[in-house]
Backbone as CSV, one residue per row, in Angstrom:
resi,resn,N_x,N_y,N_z,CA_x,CA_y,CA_z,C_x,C_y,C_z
1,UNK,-17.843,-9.981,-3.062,-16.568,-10.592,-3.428,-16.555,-12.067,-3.064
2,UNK,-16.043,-12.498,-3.835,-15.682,-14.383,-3.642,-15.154,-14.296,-2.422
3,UNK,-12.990,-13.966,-2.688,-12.593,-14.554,-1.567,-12.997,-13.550,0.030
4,UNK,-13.240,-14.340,1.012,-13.275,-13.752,2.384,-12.288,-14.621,2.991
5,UNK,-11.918,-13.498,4.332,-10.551,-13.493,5.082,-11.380,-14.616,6.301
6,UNK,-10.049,-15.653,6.334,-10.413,-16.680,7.524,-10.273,-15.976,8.863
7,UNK,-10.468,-16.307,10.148,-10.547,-15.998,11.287,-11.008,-14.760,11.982
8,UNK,-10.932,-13.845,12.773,-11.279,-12.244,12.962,-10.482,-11.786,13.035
9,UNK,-11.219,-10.423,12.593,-10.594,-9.258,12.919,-9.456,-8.788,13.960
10,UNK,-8.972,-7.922,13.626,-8.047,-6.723,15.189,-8.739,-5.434,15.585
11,UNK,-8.683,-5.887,16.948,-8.907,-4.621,17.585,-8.483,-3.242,17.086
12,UNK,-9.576,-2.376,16.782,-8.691,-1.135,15.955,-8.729,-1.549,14.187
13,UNK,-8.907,-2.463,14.121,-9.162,-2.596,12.203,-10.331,-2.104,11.935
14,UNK,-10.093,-1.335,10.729,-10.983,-0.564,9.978,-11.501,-1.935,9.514
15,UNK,-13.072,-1.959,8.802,-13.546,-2.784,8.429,-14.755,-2.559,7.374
16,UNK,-15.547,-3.381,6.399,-16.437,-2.493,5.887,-17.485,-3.605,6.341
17,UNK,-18.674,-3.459,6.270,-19.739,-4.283,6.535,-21.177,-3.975,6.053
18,UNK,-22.172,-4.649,6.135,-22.890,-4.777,5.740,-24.581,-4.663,6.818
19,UNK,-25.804,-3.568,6.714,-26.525,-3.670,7.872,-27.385,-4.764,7.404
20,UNK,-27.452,-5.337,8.603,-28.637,-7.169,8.126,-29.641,-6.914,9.062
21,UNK,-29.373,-5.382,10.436,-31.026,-5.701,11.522,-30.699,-4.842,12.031
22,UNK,-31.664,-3.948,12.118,-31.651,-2.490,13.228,-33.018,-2.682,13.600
23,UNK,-32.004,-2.838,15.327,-32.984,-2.665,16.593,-33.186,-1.590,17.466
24,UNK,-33.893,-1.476,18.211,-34.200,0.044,18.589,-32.579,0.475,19.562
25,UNK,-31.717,-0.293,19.840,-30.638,0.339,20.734,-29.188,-0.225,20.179
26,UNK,-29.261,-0.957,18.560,-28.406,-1.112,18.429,-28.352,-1.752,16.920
27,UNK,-27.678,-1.931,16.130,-27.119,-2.402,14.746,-26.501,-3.712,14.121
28,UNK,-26.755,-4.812,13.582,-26.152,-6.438,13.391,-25.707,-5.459,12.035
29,UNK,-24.743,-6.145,11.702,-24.092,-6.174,10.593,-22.886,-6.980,10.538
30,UNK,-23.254,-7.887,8.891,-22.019,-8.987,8.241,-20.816,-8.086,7.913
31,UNK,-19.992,-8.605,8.424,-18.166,-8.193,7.809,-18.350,-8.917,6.439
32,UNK,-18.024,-7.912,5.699,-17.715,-8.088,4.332,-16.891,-9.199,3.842
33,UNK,-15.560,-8.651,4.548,-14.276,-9.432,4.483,-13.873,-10.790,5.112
34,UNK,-14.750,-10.882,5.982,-14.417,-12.189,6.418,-15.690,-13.650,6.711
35,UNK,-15.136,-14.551,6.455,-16.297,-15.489,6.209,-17.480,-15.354,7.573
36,UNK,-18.410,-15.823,7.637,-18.909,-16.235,8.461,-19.513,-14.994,9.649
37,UNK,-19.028,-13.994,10.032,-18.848,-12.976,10.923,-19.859,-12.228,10.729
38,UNK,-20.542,-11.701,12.210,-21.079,-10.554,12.390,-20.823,-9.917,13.378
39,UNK,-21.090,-8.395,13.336,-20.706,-7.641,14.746,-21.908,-6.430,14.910
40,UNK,-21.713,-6.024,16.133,-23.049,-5.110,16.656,-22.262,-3.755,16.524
41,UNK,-22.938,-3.218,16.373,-22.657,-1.448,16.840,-23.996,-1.012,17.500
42,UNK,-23.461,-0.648,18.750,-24.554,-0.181,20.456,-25.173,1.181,19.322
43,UNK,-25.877,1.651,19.848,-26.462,3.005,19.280,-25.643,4.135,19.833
44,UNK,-24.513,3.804,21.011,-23.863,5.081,21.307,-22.836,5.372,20.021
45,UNK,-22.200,4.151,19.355,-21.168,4.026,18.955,-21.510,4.392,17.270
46,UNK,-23.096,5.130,16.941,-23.464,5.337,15.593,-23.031,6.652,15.327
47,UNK,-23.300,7.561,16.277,-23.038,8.971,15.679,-22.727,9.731,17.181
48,UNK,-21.826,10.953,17.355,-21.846,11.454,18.605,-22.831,12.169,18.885
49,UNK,-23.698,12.613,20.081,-24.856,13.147,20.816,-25.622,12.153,21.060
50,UNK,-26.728,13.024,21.108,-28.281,11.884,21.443,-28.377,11.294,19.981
51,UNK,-29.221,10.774,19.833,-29.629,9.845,18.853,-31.559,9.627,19.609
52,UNK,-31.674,9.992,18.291,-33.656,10.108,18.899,-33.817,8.632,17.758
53,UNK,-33.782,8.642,16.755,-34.186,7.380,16.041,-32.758,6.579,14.758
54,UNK,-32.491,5.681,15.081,-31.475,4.914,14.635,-31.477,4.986,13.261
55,UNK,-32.526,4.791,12.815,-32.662,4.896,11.621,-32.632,5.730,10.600
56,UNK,-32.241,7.099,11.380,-31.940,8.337,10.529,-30.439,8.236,10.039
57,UNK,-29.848,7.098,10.459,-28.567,7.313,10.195,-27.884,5.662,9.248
58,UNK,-28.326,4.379,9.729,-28.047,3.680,8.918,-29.713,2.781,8.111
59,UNK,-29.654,2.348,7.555,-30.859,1.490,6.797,-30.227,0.090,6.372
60,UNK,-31.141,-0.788,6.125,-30.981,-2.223,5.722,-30.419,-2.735,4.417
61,UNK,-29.374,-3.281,4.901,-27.971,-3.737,3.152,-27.647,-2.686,3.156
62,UNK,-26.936,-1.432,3.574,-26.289,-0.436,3.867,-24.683,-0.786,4.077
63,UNK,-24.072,-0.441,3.000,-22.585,-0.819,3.362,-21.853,0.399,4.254
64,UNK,-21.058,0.376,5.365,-20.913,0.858,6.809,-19.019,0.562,6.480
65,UNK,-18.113,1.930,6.776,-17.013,1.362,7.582,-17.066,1.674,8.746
66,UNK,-16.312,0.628,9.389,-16.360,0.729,10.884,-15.425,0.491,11.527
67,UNK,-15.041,0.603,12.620,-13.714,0.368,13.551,-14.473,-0.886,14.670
68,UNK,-13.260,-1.747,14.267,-13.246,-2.859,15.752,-13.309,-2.455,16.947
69,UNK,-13.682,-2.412,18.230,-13.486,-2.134,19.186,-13.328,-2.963,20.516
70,UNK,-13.873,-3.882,20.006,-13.839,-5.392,21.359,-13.852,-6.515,20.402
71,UNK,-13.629,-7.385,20.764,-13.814,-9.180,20.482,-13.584,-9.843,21.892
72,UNK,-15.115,-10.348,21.659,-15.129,-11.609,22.394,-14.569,-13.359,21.691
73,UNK,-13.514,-13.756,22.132,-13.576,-14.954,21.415,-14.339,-16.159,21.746
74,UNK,-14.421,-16.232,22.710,-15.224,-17.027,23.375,-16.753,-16.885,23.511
75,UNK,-16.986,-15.997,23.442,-18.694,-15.514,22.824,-18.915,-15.339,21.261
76,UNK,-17.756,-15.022,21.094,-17.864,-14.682,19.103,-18.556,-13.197,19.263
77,UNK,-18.712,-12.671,20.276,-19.203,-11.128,19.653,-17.952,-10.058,19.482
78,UNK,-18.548,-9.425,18.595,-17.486,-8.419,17.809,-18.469,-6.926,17.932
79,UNK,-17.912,-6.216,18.683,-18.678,-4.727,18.804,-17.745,-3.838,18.146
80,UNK,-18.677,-2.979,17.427,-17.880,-1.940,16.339,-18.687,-1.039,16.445
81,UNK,-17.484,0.119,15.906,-18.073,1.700,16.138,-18.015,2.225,14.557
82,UNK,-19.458,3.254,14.476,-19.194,3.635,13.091,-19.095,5.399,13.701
83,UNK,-19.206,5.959,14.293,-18.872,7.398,14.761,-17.114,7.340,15.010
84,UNK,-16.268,6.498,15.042,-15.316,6.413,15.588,-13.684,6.431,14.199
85,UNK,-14.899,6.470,13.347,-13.826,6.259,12.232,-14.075,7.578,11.273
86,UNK,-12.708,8.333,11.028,-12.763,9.463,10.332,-13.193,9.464,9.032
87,UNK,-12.935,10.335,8.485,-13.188,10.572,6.836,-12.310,10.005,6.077
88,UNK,-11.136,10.079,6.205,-9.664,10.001,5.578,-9.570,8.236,5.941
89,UNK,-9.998,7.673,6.663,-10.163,5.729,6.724,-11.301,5.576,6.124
90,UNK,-12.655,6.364,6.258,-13.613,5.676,5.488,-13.639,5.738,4.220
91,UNK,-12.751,7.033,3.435,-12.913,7.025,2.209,-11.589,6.334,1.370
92,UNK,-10.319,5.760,1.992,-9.442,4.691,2.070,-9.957,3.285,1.948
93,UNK,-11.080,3.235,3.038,-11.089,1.600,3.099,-12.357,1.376,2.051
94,UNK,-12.940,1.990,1.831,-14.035,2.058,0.475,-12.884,2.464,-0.789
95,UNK,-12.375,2.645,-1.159,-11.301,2.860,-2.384,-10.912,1.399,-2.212
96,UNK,-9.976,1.221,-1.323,-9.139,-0.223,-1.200,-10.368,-1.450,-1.514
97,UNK,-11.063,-1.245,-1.315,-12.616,-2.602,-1.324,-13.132,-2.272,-2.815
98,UNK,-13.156,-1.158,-3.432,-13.291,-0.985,-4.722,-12.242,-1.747,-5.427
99,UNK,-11.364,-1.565,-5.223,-10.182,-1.562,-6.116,-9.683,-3.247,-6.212
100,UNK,-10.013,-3.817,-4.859,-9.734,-5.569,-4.919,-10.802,-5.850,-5.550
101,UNK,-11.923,-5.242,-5.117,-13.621,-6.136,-6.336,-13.114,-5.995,-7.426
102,UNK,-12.296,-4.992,-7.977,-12.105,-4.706,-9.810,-10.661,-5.845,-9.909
103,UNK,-9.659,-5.790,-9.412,-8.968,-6.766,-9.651,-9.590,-8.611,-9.552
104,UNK,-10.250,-8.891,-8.613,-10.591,-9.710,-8.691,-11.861,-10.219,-10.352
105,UNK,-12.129,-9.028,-10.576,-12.905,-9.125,-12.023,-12.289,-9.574,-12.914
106,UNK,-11.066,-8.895,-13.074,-10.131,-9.000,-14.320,-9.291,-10.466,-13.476
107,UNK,-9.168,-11.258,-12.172,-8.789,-12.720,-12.090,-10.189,-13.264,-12.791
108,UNK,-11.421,-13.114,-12.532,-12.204,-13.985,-13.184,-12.535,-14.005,-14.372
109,UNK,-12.327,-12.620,-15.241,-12.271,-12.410,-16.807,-11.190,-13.552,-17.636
110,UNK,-10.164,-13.300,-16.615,-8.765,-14.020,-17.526,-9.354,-15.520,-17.475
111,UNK,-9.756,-16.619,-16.313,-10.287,-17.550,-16.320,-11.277,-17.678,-17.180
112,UNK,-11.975,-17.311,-17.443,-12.876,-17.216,-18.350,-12.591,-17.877,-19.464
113,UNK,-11.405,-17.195,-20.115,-10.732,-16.904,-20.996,-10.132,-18.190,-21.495
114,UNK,-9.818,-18.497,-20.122,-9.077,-20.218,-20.331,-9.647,-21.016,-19.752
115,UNK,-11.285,-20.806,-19.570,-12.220,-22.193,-19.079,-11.947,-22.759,-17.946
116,UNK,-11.862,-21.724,-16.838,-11.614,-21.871,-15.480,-12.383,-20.722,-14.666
117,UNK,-13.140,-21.457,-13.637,-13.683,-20.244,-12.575,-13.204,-19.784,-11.892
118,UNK,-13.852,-19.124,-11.138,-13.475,-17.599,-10.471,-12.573,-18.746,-9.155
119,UNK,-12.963,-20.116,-8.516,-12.542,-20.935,-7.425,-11.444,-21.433,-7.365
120,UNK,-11.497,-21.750,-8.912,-10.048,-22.595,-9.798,-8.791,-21.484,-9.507
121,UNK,-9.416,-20.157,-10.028,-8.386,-19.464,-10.694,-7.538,-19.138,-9.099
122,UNK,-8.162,-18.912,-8.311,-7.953,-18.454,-6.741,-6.987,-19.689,-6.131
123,UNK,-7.739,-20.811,-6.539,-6.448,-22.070,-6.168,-5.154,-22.058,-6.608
124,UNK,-5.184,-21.657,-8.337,-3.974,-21.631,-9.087,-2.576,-20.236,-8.751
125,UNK,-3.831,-19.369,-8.388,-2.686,-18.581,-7.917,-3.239,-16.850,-7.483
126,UNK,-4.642,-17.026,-7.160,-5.204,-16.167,-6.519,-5.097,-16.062,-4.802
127,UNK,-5.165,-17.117,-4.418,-4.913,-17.773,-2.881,-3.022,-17.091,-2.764
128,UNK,-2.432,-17.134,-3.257,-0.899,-17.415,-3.860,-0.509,-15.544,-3.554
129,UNK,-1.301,-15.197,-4.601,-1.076,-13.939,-4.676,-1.306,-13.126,-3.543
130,UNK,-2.581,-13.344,-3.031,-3.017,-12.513,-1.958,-1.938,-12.871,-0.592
131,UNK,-1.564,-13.939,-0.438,-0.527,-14.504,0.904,0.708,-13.939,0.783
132,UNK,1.191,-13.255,-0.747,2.647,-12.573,-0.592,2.511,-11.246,-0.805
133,UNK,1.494,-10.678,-1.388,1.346,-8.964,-1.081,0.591,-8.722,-0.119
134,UNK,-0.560,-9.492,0.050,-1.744,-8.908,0.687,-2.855,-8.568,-0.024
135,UNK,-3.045,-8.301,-1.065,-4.212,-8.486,-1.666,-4.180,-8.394,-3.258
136,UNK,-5.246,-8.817,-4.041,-4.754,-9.152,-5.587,-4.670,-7.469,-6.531
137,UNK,-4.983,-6.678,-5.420,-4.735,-5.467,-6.111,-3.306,-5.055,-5.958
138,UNK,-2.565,-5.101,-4.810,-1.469,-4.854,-4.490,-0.525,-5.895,-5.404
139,UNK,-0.903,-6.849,-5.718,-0.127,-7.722,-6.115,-0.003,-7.407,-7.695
140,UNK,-1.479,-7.131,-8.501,-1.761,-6.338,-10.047,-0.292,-5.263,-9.861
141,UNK,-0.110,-4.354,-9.061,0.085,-2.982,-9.114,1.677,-3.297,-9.167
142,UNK,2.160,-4.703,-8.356,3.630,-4.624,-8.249,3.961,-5.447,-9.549
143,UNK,3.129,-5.934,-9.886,3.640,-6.630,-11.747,3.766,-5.840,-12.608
144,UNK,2.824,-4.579,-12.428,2.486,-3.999,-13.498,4.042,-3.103,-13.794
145,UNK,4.343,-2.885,-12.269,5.716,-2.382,-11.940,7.011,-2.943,-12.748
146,UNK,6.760,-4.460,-12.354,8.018,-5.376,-12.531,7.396,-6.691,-12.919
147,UNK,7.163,-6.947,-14.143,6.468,-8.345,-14.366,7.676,-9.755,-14.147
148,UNK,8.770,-9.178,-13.667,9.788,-10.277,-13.261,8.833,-11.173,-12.397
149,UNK,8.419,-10.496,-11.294,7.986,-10.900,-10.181,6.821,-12.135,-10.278
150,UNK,6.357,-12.069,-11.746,5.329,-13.269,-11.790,6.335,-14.823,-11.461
151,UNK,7.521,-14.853,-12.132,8.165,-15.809,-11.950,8.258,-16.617,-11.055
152,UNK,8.107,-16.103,-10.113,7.965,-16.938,-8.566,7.144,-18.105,-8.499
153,UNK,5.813,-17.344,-8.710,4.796,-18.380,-8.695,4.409,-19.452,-10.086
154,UNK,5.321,-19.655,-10.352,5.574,-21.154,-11.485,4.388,-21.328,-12.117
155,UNK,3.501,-20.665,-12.726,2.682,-20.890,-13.809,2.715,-21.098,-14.828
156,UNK,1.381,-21.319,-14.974,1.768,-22.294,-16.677,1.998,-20.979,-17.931
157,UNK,2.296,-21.375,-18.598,2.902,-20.775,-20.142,2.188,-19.517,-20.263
158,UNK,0.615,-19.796,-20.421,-0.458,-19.539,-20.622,-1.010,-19.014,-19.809
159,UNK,-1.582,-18.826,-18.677,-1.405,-18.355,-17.981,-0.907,-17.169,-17.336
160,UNK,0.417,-17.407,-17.424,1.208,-16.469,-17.120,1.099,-15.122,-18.154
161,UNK,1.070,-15.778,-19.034,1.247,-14.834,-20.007,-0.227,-13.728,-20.312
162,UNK,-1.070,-14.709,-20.174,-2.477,-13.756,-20.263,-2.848,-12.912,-19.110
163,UNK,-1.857,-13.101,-17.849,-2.064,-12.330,-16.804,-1.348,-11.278,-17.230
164,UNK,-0.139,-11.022,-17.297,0.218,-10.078,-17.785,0.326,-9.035,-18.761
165,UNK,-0.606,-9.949,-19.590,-1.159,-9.193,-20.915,-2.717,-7.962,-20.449
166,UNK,-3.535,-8.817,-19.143,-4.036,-7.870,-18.869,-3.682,-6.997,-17.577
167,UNK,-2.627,-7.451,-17.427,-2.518,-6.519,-16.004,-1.567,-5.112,-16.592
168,UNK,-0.891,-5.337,-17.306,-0.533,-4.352,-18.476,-1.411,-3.220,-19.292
169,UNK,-2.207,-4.077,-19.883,-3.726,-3.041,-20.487,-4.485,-2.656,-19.522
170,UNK,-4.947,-3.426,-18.415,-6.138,-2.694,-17.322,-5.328,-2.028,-16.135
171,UNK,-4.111,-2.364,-15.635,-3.829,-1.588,-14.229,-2.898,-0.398,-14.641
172,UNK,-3.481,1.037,-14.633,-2.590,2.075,-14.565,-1.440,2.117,-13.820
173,UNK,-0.733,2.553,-14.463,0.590,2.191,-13.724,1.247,3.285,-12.502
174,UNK,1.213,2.819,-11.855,1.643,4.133,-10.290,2.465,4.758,-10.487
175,UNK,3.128,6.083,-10.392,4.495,6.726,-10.543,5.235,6.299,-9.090
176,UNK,6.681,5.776,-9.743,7.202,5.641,-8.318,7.930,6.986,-8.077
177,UNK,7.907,6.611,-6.499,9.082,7.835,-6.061,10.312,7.060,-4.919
178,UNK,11.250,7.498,-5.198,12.465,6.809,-4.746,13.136,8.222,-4.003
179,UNK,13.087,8.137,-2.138,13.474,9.056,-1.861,14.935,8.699,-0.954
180,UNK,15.896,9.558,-0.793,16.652,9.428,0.349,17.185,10.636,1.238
181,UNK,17.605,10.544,2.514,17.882,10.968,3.344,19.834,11.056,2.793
182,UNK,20.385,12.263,2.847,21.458,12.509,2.282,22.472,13.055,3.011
183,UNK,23.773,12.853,3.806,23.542,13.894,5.321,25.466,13.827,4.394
184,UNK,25.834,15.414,4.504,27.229,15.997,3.934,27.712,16.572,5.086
185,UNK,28.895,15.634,5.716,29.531,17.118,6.655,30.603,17.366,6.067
186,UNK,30.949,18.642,5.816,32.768,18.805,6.082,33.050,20.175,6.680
187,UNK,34.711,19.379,6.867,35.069,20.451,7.894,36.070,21.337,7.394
188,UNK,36.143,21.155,5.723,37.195,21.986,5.079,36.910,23.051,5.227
189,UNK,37.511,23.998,4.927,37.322,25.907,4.901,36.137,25.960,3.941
190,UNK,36.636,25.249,2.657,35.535,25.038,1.601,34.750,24.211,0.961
191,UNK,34.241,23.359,2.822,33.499,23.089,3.008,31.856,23.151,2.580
192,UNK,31.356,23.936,2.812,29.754,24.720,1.754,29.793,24.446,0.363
193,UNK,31.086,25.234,-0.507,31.173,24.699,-1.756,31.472,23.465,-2.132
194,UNK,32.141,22.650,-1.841,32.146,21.335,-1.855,30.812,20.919,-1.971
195,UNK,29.960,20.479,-0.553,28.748,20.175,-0.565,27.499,20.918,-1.937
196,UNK,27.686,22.505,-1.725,26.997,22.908,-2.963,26.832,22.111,-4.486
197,UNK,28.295,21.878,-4.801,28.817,21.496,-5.920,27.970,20.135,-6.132
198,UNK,28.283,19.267,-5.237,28.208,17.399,-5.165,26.702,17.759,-5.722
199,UNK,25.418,18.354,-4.955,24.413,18.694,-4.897,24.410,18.863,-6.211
200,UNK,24.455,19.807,-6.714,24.246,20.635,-7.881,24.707,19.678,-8.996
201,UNK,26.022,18.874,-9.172,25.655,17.729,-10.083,24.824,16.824,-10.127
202,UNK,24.167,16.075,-9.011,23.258,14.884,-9.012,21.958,15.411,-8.911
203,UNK,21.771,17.164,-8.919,20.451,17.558,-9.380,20.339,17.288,-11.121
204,UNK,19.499,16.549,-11.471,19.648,16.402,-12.921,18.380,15.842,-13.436
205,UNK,17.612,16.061,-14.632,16.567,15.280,-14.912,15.393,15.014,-13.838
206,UNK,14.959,14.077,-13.363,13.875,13.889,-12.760,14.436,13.756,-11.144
207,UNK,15.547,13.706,-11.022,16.075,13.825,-9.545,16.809,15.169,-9.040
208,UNK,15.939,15.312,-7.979,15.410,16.865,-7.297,16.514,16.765,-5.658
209,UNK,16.582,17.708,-5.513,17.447,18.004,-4.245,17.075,18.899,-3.648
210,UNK,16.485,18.541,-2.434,16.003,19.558,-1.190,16.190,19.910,0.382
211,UNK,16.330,21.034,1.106,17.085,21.293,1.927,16.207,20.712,2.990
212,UNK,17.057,20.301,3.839,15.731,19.758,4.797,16.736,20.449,5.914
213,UNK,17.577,20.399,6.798,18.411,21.015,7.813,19.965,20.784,7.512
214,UNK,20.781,21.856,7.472,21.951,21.168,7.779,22.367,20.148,8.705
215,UNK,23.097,19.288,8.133,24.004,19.082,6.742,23.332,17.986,6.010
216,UNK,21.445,17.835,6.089,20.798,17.185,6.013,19.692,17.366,4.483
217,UNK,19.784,16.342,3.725,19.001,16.972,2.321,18.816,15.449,1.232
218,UNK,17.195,15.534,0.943,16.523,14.824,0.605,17.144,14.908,-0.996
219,UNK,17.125,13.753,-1.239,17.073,13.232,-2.534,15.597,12.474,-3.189
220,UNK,15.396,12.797,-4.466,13.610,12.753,-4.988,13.938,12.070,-6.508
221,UNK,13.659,10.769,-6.551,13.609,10.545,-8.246,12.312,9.655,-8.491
222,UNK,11.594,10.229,-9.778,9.830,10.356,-9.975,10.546,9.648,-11.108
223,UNK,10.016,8.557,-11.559,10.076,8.123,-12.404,8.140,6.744,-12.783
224,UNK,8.116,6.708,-13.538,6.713,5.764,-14.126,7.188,3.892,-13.764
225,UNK,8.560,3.713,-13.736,8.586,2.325,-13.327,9.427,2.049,-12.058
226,UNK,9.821,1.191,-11.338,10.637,0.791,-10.680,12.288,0.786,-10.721
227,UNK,12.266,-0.091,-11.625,13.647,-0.095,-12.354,13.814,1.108,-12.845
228,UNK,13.376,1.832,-13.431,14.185,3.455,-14.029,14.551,4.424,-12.429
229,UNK,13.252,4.029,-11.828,13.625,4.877,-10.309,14.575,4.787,-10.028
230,UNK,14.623,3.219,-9.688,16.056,2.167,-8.618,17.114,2.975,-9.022
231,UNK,17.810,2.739,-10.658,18.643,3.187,-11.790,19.323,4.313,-11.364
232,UNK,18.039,5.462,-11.820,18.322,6.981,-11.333,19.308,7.349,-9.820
233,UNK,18.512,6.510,-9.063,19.018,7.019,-7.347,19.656,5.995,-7.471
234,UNK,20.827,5.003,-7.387,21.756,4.288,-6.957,22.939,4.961,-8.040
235,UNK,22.468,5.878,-9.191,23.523,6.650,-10.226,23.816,7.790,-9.413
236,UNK,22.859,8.515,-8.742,22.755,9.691,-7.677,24.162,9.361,-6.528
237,UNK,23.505,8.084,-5.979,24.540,7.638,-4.920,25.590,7.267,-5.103
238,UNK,25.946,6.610,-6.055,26.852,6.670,-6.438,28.506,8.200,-6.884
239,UNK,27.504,8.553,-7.643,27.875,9.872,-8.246,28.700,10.994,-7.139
240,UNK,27.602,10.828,-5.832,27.914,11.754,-4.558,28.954,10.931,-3.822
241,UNK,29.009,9.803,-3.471,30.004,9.275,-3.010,31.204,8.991,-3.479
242,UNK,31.171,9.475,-4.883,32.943,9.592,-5.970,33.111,10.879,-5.659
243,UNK,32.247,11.830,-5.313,32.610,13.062,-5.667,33.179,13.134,-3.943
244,UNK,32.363,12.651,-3.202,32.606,13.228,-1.933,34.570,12.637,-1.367
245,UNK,34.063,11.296,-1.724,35.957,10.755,-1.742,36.633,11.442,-2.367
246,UNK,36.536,11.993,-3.354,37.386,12.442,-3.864,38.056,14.077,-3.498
247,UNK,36.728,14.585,-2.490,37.180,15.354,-2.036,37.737,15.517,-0.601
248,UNK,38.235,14.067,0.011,39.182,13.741,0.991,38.052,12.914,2.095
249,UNK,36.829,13.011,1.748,35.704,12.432,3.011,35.713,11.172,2.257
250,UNK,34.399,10.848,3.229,33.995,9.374,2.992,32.204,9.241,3.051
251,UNK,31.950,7.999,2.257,30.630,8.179,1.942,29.820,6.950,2.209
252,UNK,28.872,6.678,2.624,28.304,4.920,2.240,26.624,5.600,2.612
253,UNK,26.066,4.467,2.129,24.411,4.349,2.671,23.943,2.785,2.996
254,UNK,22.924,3.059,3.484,22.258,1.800,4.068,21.789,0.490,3.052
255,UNK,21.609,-0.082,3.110,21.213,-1.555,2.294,19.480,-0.979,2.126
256,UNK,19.607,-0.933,0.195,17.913,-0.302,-0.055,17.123,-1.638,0.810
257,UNK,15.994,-0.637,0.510,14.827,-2.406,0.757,13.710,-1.237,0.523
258,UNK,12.755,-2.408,0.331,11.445,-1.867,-0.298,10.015,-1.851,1.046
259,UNK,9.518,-0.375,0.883,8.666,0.100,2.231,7.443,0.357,1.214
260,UNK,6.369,-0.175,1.661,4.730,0.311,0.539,5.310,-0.162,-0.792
261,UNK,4.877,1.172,-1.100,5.011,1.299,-2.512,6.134,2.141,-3.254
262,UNK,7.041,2.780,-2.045,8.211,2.903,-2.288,9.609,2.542,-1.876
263,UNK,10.220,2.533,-2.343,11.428,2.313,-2.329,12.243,3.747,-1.763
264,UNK,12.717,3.036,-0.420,13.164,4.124,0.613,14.774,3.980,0.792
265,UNK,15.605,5.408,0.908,17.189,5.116,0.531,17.367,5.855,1.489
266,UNK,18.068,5.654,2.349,18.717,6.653,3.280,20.464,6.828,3.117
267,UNK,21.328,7.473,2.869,22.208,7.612,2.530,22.909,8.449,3.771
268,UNK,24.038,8.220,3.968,24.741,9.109,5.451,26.205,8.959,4.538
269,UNK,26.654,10.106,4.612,27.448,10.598,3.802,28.435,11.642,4.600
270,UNK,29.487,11.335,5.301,30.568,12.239,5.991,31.600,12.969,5.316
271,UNK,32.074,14.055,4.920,33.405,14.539,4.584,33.612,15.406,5.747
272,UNK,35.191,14.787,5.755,36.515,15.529,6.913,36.988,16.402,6.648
């Protein structure tokens, strides 16, 4: 990959790297991700038990994830463990490193396109992109969502437009899920039916209602974009909080905001 990450690592960051020298008690290998960097892994830190020959386990240009475990700053050494990192991070942080090499393809395809390199294109708004999501895949995935969001970054006509023309055709589009936390008390006689009822209307279409504990119950809307999600569940919340006033309680939820890749609603909802 072109761009690499300035400064080091964190203690505890997954990492992917590269083997450049195996010595009889221990492992050099380049960080992928970041300029300049190398770090050791001791031979305890390759696999758990004995270890009779090193080399049964990694070989030379061998791509490795690994876990941080020390930094020296003042020495510049960086010791990392590859026994220390599960299945479920190594086969995460190899997906995630796939998935920025392929976005970054389709930034250098589009340049191409308009007689600009892979360096240019990163100045214009690759550098840009990666500093407000975090990386140019995350950033593909939330346009593809909401191409409002290109607006920000003030590009040209052209540009703009050919990004989104392929981030449209090449990035599959994620299903969102828009969940909330839904909490009904009342203290009427008919109380249960009340709550039943509210429920049972704003179950509808792609938004699902599930018991999690009294007087406690998840709200679920699956929808293919953002905006249809948002739509769905603020019609939900809405809907329950006319119904619930109206049946002498009172209703409100929290101010949305956006968590990952979803959009998280918690709703607290009282009837008297």
């Amino acid at each position: 990959m072109f761009y690499k990450k300035k400064g080091i690592p964190e203690s505890n960051e997954i990492v992917l790297v590269t083997v450049k020298k195996i010595l009889y008690h221990s492992v050099f290998a380049k960080l992928d991700e970041y300029e300049n960097l190398e770090g050791m892994i001791h031979i305890s830190e390759i696999a758990p038990g004995r270890i009779r020959n090193i080399r049964d386990y990694v070989k030379e240009d061998k791509k490795l994830v690994c876990k941080v475990l020390r930094i020296n700053k003042e020495k510049g050494h960086i010791d990392l463990s590859l026994r220390r990192v599960n299945q479920s991070q190594r086969l995460n942080k190899s997906s995630d490193f796939k998935q920025e090499t392929k976005a970054e393809k389709l930034l250098e395809m589009i340049g191409k396109e308009i007689d600009k390199d892979l360096p240019t294109m990163y100045k214009e708004v690759g550098f840009s992109l990666i500093e407000t999501y975090g990386s140019l895949n995350i950033a593909f995935q939330s346009m593809a969502l909401d191409d409002e969001q290109i607006k920000k970054f003030k590009l040209s006509k052209k540009l703009e437009s050919r990004l989104l023309e392929v981030i449209k055709s090449k990035i599959k589009t994620p299903e969102i899920e828009v969940k909330g936390i839904l909490e009904l008390n009342s203290e009427a006689q008919n109380g249960v039916e009340i709550v039943k009822n509210i429920l049972l209307k704003i179950q509808k279409g792609t938004i699902k209602v599930t018991y999690i504990s009294a007087p406690r119950y998840k709200i679920q809307v699956t929808a293919s974009d953002f905006k249809t999600a948002e739509g769905l569940i603020k019609q939900a919340q809405e809907d329950a909080i006319k119904e619930i006033e109206e049946a002498g309680g009172t209703g409100s939820f929290l101010k949305l905001k956006w968590k990952n890749k979803f959009y998280i609603v918690k709703i607290v909802m009282n009837s008297l």
